[in-house]
Each structure stands twice: as C-alpha cells, then as structure tokens.
C-alpha positions in Angstrom: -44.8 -125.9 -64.4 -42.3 -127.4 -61.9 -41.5 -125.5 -58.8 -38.6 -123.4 -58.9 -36.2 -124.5 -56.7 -34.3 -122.3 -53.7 -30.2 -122.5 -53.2 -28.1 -121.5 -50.4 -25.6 -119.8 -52.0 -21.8 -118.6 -50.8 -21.3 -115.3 -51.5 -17.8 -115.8 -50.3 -17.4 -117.6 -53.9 -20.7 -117.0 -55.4 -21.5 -120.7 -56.0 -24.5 -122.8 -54.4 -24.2 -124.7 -51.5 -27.4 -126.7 -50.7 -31.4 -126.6 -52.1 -33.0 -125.6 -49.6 -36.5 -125.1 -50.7 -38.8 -124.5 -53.7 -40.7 -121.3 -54.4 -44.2 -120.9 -53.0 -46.8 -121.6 -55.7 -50.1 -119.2 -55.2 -52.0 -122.4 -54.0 -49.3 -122.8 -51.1 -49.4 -119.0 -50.4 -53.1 -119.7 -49.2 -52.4 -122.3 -47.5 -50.1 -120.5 -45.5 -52.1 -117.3 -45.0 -55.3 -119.5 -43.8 -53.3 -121.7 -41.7 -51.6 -118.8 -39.8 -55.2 -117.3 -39.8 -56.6 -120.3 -37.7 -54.2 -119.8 -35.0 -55.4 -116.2 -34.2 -58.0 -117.0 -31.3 -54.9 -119.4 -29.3 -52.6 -116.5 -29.7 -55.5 -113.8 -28.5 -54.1 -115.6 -24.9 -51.5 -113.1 -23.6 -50.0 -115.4 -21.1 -48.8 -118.1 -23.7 -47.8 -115.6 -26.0 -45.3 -113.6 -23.6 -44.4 -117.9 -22.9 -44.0 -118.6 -26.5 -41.4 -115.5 -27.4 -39.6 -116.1 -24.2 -39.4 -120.4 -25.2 -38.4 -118.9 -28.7 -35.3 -117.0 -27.3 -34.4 -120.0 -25.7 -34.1 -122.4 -28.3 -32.5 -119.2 -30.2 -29.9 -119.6 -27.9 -30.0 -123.1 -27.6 -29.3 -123.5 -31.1 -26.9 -120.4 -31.1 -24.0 -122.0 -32.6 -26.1 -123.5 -35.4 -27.8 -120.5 -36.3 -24.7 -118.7 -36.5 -22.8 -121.1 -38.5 -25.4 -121.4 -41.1 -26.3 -117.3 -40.9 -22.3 -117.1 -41.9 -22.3 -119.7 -44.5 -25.0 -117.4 -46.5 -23.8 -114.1 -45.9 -20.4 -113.6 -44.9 -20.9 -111.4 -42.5 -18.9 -113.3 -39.7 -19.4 -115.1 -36.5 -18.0 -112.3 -34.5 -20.9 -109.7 -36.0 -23.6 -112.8 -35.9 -23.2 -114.0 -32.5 -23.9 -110.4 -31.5 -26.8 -110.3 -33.9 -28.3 -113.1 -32.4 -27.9 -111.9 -28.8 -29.8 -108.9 -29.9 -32.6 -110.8 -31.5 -32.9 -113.1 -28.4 -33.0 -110.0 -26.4 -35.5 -108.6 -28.1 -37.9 -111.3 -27.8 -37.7 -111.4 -24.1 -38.6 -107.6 -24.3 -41.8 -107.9 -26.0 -42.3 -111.0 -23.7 -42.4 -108.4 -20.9 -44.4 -105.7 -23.1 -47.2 -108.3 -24.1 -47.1 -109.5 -19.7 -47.5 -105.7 -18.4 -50.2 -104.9 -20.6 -49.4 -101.3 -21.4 -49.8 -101.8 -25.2 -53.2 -102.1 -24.7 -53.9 -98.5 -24.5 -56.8 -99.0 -21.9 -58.6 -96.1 -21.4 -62.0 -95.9 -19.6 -64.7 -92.6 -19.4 -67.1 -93.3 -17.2 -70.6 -92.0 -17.9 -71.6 -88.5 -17.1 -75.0 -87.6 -18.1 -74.6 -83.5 -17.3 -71.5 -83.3 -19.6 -72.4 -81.5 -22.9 -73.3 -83.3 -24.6 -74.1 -85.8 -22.3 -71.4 -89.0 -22.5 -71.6 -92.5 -22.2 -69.6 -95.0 -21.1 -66.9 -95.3 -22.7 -63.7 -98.0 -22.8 -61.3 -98.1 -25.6 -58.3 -100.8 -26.3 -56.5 -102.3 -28.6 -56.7 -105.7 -30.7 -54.5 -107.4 -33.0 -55.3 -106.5 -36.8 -54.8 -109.9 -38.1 -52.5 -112.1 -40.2 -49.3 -109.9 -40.7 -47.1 -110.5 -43.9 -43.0 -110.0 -42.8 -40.2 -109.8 -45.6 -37.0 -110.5 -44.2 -34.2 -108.1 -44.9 -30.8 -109.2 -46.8 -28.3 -107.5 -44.2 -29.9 -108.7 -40.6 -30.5 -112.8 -41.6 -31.8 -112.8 -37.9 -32.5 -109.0 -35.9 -34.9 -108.4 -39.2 -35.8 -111.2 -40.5 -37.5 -114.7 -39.9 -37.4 -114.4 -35.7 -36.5 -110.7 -36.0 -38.7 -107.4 -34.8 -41.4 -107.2 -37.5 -42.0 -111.1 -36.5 -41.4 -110.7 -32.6 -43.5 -107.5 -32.2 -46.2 -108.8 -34.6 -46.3 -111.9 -32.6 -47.1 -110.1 -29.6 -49.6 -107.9 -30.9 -51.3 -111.1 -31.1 -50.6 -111.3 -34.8 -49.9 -114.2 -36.7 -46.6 -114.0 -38.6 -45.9 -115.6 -42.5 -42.2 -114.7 -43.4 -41.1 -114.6 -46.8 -37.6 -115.5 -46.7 -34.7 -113.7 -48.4 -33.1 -115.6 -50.7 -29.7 -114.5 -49.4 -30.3 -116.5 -46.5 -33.0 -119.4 -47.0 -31.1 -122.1 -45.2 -31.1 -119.6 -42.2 -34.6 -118.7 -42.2 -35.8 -122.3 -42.5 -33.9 -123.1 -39.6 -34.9 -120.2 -37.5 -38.1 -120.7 -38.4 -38.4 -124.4 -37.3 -36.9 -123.3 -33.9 -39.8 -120.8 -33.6 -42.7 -123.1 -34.6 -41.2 -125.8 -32.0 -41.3 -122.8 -29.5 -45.0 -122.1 -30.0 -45.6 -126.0 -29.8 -43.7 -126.1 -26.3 -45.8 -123.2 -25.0 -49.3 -124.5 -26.0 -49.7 -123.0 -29.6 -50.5 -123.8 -32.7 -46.5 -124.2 -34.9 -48.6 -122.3 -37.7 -48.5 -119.1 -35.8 -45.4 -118.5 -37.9 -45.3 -120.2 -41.5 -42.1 -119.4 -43.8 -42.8 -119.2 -47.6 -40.0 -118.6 -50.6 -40.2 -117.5 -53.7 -40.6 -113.5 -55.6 -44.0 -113.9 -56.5 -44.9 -115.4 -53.2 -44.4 -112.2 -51.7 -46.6 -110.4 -54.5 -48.8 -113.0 -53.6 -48.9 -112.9 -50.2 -48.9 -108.9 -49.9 -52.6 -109.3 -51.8 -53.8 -112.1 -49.7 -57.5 -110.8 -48.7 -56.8 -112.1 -45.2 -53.3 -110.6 -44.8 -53.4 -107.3 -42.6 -50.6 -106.1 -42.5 -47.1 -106.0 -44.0 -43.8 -104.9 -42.6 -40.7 -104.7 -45.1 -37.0 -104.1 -45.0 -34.9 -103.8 -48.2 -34.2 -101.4 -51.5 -36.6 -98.7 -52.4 -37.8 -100.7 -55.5 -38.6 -103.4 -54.0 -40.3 -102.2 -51.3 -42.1 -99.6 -53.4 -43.8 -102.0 -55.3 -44.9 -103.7 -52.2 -46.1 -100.8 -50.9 -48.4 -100.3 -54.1 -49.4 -103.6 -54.4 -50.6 -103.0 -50.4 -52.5 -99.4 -51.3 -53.8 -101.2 -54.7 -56.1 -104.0 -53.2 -59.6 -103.8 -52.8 -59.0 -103.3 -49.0 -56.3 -101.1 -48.6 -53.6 -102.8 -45.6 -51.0 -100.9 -43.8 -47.2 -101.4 -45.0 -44.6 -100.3 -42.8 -41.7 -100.5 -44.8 -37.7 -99.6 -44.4 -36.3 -99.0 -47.9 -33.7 -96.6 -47.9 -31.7 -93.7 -46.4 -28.6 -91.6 -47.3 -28.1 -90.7 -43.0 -26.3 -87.4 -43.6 -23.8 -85.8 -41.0 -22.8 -82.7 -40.4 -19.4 -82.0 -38.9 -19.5 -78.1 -37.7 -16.2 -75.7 -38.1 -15.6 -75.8 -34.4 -15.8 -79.7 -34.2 -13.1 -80.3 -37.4 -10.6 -77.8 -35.1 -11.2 -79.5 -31.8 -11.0 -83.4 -32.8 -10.8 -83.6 -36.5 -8.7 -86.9 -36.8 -11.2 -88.5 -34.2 -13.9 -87.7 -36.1 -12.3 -89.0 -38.7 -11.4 -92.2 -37.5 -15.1 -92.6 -36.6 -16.9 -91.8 -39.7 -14.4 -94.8 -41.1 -15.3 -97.1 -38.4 -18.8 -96.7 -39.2 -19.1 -96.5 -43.2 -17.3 -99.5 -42.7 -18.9 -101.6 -40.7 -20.3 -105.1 -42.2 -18.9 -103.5 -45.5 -21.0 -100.7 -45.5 -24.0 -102.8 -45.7 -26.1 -101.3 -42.7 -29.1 -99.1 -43.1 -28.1 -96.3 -40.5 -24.3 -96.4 -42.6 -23.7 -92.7 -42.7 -23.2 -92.0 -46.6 -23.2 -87.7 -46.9 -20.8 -86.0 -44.6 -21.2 -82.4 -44.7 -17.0 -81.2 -43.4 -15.5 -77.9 -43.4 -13.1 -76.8 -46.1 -9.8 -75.0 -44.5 -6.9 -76.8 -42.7 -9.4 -78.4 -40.0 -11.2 -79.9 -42.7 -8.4 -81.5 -44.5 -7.2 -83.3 -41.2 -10.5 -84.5 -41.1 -10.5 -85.9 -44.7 -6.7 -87.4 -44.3 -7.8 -88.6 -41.2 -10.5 -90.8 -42.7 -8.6 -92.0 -45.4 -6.1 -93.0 -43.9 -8.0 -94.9 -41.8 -10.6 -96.3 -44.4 -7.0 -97.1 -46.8 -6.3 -99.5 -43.7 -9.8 -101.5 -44.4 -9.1 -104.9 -46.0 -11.6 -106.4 -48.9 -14.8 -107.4 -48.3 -17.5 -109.9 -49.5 -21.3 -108.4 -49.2 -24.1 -110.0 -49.1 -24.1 -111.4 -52.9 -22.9 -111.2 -56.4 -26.0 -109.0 -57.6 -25.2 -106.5 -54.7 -21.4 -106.3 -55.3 -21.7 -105.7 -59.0 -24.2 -102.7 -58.1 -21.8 -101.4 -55.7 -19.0 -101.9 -58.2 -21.3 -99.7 -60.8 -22.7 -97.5 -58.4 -19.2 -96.4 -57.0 -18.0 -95.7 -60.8 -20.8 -93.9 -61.7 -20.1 -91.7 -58.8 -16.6 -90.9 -59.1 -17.1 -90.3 -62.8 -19.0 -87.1 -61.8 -17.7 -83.8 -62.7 -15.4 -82.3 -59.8 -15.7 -85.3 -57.7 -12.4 -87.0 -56.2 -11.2 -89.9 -54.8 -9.3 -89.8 -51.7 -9.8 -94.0 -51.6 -11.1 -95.7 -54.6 -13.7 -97.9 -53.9 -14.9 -100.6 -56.2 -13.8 -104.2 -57.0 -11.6 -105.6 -54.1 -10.9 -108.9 -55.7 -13.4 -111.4 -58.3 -15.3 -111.8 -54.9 -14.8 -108.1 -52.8 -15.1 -105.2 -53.0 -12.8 -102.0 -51.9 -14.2 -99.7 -49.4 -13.9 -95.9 -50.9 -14.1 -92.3 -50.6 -15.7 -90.0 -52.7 -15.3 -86.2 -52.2 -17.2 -82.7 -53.7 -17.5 -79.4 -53.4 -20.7 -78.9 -51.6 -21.9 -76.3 -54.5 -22.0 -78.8 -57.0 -24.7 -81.1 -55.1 -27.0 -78.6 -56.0 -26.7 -79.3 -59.8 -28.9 -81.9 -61.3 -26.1 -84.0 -62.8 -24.7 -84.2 -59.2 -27.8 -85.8 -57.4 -26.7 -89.1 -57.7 -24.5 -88.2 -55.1 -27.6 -87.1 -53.1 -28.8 -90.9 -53.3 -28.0 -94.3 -51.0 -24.9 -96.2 -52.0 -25.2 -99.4 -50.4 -21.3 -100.7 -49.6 -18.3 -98.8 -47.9 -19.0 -95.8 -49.1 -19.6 -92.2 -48.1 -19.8 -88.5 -49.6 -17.8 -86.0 -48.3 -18.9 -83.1 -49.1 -16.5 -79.8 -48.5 -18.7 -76.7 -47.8 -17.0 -72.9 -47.1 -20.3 -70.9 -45.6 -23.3 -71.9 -43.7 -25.8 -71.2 -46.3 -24.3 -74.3 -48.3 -25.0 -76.9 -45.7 -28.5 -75.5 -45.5 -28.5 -75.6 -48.9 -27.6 -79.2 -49.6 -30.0 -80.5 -46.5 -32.6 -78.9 -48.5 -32.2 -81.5 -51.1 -32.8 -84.4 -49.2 -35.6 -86.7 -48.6 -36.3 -88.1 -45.5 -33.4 -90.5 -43.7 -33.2 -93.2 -40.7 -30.6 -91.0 -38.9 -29.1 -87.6 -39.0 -25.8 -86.9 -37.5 -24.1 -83.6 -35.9 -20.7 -83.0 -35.0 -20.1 -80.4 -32.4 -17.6 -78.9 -30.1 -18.5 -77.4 -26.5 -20.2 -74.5 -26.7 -20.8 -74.7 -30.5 -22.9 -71.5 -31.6 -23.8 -73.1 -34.3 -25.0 -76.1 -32.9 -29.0 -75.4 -32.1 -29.6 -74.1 -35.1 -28.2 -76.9 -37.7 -29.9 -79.2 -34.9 -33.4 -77.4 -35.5 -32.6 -78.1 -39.5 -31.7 -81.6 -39.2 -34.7 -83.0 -37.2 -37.5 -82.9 -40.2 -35.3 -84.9 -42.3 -34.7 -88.2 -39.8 -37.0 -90.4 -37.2 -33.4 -90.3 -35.1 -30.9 -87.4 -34.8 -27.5 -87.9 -33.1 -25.3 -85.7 -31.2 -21.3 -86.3 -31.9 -22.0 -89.9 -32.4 -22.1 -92.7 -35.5 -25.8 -94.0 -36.7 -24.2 -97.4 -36.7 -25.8 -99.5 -34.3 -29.7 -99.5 -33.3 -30.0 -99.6 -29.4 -33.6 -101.8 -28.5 -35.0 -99.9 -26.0 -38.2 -98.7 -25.2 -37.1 -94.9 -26.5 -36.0 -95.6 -29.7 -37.2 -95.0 -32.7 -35.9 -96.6 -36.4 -38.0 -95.1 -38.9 -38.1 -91.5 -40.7 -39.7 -89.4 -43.7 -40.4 -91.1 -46.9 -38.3 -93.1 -48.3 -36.4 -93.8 -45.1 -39.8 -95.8 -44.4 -43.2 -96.0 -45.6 -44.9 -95.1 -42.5 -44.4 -92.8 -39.2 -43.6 -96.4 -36.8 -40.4 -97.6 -35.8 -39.2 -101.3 -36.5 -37.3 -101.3 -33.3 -38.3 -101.0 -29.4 -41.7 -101.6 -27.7 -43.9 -99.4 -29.7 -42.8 -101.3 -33.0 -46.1 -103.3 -31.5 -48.4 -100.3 -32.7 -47.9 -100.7 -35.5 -50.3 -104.4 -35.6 -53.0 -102.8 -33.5 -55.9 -101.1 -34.4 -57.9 -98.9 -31.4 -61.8 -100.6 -30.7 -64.3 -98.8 -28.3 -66.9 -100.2 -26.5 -70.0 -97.9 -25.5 -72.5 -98.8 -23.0 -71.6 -102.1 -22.9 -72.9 -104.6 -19.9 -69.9 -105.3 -17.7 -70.1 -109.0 -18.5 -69.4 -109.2 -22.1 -66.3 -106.9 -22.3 -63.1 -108.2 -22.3 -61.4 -108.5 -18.7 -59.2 -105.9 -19.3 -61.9 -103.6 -19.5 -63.9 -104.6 -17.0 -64.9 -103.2 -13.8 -62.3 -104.1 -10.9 -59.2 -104.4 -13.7 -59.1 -108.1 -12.7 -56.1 -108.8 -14.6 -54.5 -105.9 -13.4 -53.9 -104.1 -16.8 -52.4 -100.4 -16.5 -55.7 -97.9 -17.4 -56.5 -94.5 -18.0 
C-alpha cells in the first residue's frame, strides 16, 4: 500500500498548500525509535546538552522569520501572536539549558553510613537518570511552545531523553522545519541529529506510543485523543508513563462584592481572554460563575459588549470550526439558556465569538451538563447564581481543570472560603486575574485533576524535567564506580543533600 501522503493546509481557505511528507509506516516508526535510542549515551553528557538547547534557541531565532511565516501559513494564528510564541519557546530552551548546567534536577542526596542507627544503615546515594526514549505529540494550538521544539521536547531533551515528535498535521510544514533546525543544533554541539527524529502519520503515533523501547510519552490535545493514548500507554506489556494535557473547562468565580466594585472591568477582561487566538487556548476560561442583581447585569453587558466588538476568526482548521459551529448550537439549544452574543459561523471560513448564559440551578440537571464540558472557540458560560450554596453547588460538578479563577474585591468575606473550594479542582488558582497566558518560571505549574491532564506534572517550568526521570540508589558502592556526581569531594560541583 502506497504511503499516504501529508499536506500543508490553509485554514484561512481550507485548501492545501504544499506535501510536505508522507505518513510513517510501522517499519519507519522503528527506525526512528532505535535511531533516537542510539543517541542516549552522547546525550548522558550534561555539558553538550545544556550546549545543544542553548545552539537550538539560536538557530530558533536565527530562523525567526521563517518559522513564523510558515507557523502562520498553517494556522492562522498571526505573526504578531507567533513571534511572541517563538520568543517564549526560545526562552524556554535557554532555561532548561541553565537547569540541566546547575545540576539541581538531579536530586542528589547522600546518607552516609551509620552502623549504631537502628537498624543499622549503609551508605547510601540516590539520583536521578533519564528513563529513556520519550514519545512527544505536538499540540494543534502552540505549532512551536508545545510542539516539535516546544516543553515536552526541551525538558525531555534535558532530562537526557531522546525526543521522536509526531507532528500535528495542522502544522507539518512547521514541524519539519523546526525540527531540521533542532537536529542541525545537536550536530553543531557534538551530538548525534537523531536525538530528535520527526515522524507523521495517525497510526504512527499508535505505533510509536507501543514501541517497547519508548519510555515515556507526553501529549497535548482533545480528551479522545489523548485518552486513547493514554490506554494504549497503560495497555502494553510494560506499562510507560503518559503525561498528557487533554482538556479543561477553567471555571471563574466572580464574587457579589467584586461585580459592585469593577463589574465592567471584569467584564472587559473575561472578553479579552475567551477571546484570545479565538478561544483556542487551553487555560481560555469557559464557566463564569457571576452574580445575578444589577452588579451582575453590568457585568454581563459589559462583556458583551465587548466580545460584540470581536471581528471573525479562522481556527486552527475546518474539522475544528465545524465542531465549534455544532458545539455552540447544541449549547444554546438548551432549555433556559440565552444568548447575549451568538456565536457560531462567522463567514464559510470563521467563526463568531459568543455568549452563552444560564441560570446556575439548571447546571445541576443532566440535560444541562453539556454546558459543564470544554467548548473549544470563543466561547464561555456565564452562569447567573442568587445564593452561595449554588456556586458550591455547580463547582461540585466539575472535574478537574488547568486553572481556576476568583474574582474578589478588598476585604472580600467571602473570599477564603470559595478560595479553599476552588483549589482541589485546578493545578493553578488565580486571584482577580485571566488564565490566559502560561508564565515559564521555575514556580509554575500547568497541569491539574483528571482530565485537565493525565498525570500530577506540569508541562511548563523546570520541574516539567521530572517528569523523564526516574530516582536510582546506589548502596555501598566503591567510590570509583559511581557516577561523579555522587562521588566523594562533589567534583563536578553538583548541589547535594
């Protein structure tokens, strides 16, 4: 059977622009996951690796107006939004560039023998090592910041992990380029180019996710997809780790007090943000919990206003827009619910960012949980509650989210409490801001309950590394055959407990 082949495609008009590729056959999945496998002992050398991501963020930048141009070409999403995107990504390789040079990671921690303890203990030293070939599947919204040179592949790559990226096929054009300028970084630092090998195709990633010598998986993108990922993961005859990102509603709660101190600003911001790349982040607050009463309304004609001011947009693709279109009708077919905006079709190529609104009562019912589930587009529920028991009655009824959002005013009484009910549901809880916008910092933390991701990591900041290591302790053992980090003196300087 002949290979399938792989198109750019325009989602500004929906038509193909160039083949880019063809799909992976099994054969060429092997190949892939055996050549990146080969490369492990070369990257095991922390000095060209910290080299390798920081020659990779150069060329990154090099390239920048390249990468942009063809990033744009396959997803519409702008130069503006991209050039940021890609200073981001840059950024975040030179971070784990200075993670993998201080050493920290490692964990080092040393016992030293004590043979009165009860019971008596041994030497001890514990670190940690790289768990091996890690499978990445690039996500349809970030074509760089989480995909091909993105955080799965930069932290896996200094974990010491060989990366193989199966390319979105929103973007393929982009990933092959970025992933050419990656495998010409590791060849200017000293490394093997197969440290990173790019595959396409659907049933190369089912392939690759059961590849005996893959490790490890990290995956951003719907719960369906991901979900069968994650099965296929849990499924093989050794069991890997799959740290996935598939979806989150990111509910908000806007107190009493808040609506009566700034309700058009709150406003204003909740459109800013459900807007943004046309709804189409993962941290895109969709359930707003808003008083009813006059503060409430101001609130409400404050946002749509603002979000009837929102021109069309294209997302990502077709297949996307037509479930947005569908999902958005669905919705606002509901019993009770209205439509201060109307989202839906914007044009044969857009859509219409939109606003649906509900009595927070009604979420309770079963034919209302739909509401209750992600939307991906500009769109948001606002939900109208009269008495604190119904906002801790709908936060009941969610599962577990990216972000969770509070609206407060000075010297809210209400505020600790709805703060104390808001943290179990969300791996990041903000305080009278918008989830919009993922800071990459050392602190942060993108991840949450199931189904907001698969695991309890986050995909962004330094400890997105843990997630590629696995702890090894070495008892007893002569001085001379541990690795210098563990070895008397610290001769390389490592931070140690």
């Amino acid at each position: 059977m002949a290979a399938e082949p792989v198109w750019s495609v325009d989602p500004r008009t929906g038509k193909p622009r160039e083949q880019v590729a063809v799909e992976a056959t099994a054969e060429e999945v092997d190949q892939a996951v055996r050549a990146a496998q080969a490369t492990r002992e070369a990257l095991a050398d922390r000095v060209l690796r910290a080299a390798f991501l920081r020659t990779a963020a150069d060329l990154l930048d090099a390239s920048g107006e390249h990468v942009v141009e063809a990033a744009d070409a396959e997803t519409a999403l702008g130069p503006v939004r991209l050039t940021g995107e890609l200073a981001r990504t840059t950024a975040q390789l030179r971070a784990f560039a200075d993670v993998v040079e201080d050493g920290s990671f490692l964990d080092v921690r040393i016992d030293r023998p004590d043979p009165g303890a009860i019971p008596p203990r041994p030497d001890l030293r514990r670190w940690k090592i790289p768990l091996g070939v890690v499978a990445v599947y690039a996500a349809s919204n970030f074509p760089l910041a989480f995909s091909v040179p993105g955080g799965d592949t930069a932290s896996a790559l200094a974990a010491g992990c060989p990366v193989v990226v199966k390319a979105h096929p929103d973007h393929p054009a982009t990933s092959e380029l970025c992933a050419s300028l990656l495998r010409r970084a590791a060849a200017k630092a000293g490394l093997p180019e197969d440290v990173v090998v790019l595959v396409h195709g659907f049933d190369a990633g089912l392939e690759l996710v059961r590849h005996p010598l893959v490790a490890a998986a990290g995956f951003t993108g719907s719960i369906r997809g991901g979900r069968a990922l994650f099965d296929a993961a849990v499924a093989r005859p050794v069991p890997i780790p799959f740290h996935g990102e598939l979806g989150s509603l990111n509910p908000v709660v806007v107190t009493e007090a808040a609506a009566a101190e700034r309700a058009e600003e709150i406003g204003a911001g909740l459109a800013g943000s459900m807007t943004l790349g046309a709804g189409q982040f993962c941290t895109k607050p969709g359930l707003v919990l808003a008083p009813r009463g006059a503060d409430g309304d101001r609130f409400l004609d404050a946002l749509t206003a603002a979000v009837s001011e929102t021109e069309p947009a294209v997302m990502l693709d077709h297949r996307m827009r037509g479930a947005f279109v569908a999902g958005v009708a669905e919705r606002a077919a509901l019993a009770g619910v209205h439509t201060p905006v109307t989202p839906g079709a914007g044009g044969a190529h857009t859509v219409s960012a939109g606003v649906l609104a509900v009595d927070a009562a009604a979420l309770s019912g079963d034919g209302h949980r739909l509401l209750l589930e992600e939307c991906f587009g500009p769109v948001t529920v606002v939900a109208r509650y009269s008495t604190r028991e119904e906002v801790t009655a709908v936060l009941g009824l969610l599962p577990g989210n990216l972000t969770a959002g509070l609206h407060i005013a000075e010297d809210d009484e209400t505020a600790a409490p709805l703060l104390a009910e808001l943290t179990p549901l969300a791996g990041r809880v903000l305080v009278n801001g918008w989830p919009t916008g993922v800071a990459v910092a050392p602190a942060q933390h993108h991840g949450g309950p199931y189904p907001a991701t698969t695991s309890t990591s986050t995909s962004v900041g330094a400890t997105a590394i843990e997630r590629w290591l696995r702890p090894v302790t070495y008892q007893s053992t002569p001085d001379r055959l541990l690795p210098p980090e563990l070895r008397d003196g610290n001769p390389l300087g490592v931070p140690r407990r």
